[in-house]
Backbone as CSV, one residue per row, in Angstrom:
resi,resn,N_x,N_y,N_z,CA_x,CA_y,CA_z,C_x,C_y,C_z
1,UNK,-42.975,-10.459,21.046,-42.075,-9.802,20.128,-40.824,-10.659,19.959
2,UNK,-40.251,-10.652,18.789,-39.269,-11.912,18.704,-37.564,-10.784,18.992
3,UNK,-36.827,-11.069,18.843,-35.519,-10.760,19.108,-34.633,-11.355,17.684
4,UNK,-33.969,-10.419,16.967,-33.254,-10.575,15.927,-31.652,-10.706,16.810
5,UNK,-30.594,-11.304,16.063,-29.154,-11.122,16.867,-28.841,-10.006,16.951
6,UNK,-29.344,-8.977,16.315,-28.061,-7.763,16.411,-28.813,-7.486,18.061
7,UNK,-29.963,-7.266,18.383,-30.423,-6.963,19.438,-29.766,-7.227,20.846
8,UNK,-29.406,-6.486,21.830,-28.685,-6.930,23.055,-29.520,-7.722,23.755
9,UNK,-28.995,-8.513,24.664,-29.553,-9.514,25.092,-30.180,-9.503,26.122
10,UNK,-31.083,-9.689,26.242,-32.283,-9.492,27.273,-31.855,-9.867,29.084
11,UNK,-31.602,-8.959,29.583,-30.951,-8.916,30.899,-32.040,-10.109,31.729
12,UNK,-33.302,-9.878,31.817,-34.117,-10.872,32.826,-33.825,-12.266,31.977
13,UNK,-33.466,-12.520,30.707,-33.661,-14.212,30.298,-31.759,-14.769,30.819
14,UNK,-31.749,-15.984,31.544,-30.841,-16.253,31.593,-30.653,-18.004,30.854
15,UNK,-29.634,-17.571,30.393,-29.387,-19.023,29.338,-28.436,-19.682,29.077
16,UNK,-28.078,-20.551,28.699,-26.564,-20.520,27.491,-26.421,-19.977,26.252
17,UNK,-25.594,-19.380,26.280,-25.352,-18.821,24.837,-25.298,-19.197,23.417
18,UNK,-25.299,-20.538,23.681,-25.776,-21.429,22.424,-26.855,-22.132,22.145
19,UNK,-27.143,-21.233,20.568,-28.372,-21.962,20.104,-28.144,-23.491,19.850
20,UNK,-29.708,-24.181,20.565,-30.156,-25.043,19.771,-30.170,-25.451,17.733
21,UNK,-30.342,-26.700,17.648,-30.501,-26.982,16.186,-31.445,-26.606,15.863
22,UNK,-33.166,-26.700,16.799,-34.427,-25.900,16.366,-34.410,-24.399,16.412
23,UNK,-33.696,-23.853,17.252,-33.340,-22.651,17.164,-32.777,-21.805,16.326
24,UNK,-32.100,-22.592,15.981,-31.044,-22.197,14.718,-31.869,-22.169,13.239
25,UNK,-32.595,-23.374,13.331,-33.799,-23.120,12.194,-34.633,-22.102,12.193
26,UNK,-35.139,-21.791,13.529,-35.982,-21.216,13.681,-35.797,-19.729,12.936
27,UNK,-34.360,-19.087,13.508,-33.639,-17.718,13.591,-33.793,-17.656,11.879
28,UNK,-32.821,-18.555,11.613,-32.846,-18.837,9.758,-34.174,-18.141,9.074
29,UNK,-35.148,-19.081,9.198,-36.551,-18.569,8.896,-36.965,-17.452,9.314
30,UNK,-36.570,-17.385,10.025,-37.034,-15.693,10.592,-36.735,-14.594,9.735
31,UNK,-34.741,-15.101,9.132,-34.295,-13.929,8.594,-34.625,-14.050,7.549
32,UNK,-34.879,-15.231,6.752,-35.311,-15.226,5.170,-36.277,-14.939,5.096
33,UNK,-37.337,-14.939,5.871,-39.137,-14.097,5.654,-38.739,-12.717,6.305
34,UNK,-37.733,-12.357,6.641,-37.514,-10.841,6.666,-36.757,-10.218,5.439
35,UNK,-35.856,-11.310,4.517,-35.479,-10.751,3.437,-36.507,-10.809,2.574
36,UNK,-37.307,-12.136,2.602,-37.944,-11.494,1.441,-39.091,-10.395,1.509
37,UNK,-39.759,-10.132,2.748,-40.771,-9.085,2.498,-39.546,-7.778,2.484
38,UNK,-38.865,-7.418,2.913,-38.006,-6.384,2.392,-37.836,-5.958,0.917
39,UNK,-37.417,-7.071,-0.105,-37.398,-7.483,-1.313,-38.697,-6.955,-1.640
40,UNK,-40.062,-7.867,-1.533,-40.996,-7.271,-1.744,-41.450,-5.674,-1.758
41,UNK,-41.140,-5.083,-0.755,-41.515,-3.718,-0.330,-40.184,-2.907,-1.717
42,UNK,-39.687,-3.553,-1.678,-38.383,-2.745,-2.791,-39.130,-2.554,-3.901
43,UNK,-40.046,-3.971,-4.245,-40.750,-4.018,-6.102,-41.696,-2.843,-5.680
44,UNK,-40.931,-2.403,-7.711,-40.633,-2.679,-8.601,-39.429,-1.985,-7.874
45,UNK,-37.706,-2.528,-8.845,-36.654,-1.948,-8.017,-36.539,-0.598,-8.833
46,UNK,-37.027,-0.170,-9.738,-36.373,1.207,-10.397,-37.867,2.338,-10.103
47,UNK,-37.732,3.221,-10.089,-38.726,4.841,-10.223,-38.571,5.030,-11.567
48,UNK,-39.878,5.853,-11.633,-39.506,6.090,-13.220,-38.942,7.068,-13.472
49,UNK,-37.990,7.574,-14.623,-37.513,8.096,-15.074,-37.671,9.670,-14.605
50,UNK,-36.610,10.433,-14.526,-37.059,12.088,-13.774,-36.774,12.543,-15.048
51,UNK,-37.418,13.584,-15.639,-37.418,14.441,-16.949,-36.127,15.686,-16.587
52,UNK,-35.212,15.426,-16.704,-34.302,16.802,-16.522,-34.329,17.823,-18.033
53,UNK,-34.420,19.019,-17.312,-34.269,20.152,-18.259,-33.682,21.261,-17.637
54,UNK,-32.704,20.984,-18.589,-31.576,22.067,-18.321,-32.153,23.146,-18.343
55,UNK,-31.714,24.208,-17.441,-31.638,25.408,-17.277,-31.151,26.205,-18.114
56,UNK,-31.969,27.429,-18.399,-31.558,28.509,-19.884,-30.131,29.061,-19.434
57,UNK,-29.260,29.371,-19.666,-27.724,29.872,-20.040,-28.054,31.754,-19.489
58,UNK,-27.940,32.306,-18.237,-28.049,33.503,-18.328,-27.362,34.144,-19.375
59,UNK,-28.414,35.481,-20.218,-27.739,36.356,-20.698,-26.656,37.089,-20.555
C-alpha cells in the first residue's frame, strides 16, 4: 500500500525526512495519476438537467 503526504508517518519506518530526487518523482507521479483518474471518474462534469415545476399557488 503506498502512503500519500497527508498520511502520518509510519511509526516502525525510521528515516530522514527528506525525500530523495527519485522519490520526489516518484510521489509527483503518484499524485498526477491520482488527479487524473479523479478527473476521469468526474466525466462527464455536468448531470442533466432537473425539470422543476412549480408548485400550484394554494387556494
Amino acid at each position: 500500500m503506498s502512503r500519500d503526504r497527508k498520511d502520518p508517518p509510519d511509526p516502525t519506518e525510521e528515516r530522514d525526512a527528506r525525500e530523495t530526487l527519485q522519490e520526489r518523482r516518484e510521489r509527483k507521479q503518484h499524485e498526477s495519476e491520482n488527479h487524473d483518474e479523479a478527473l476521469e471518474e468526474t466525466f462527464p462534469a455536468s448531470d442533466p438537467v432537473s425539470p422543476f415545476v412549480p408548485a400550484k399557488t394554494p387556494d
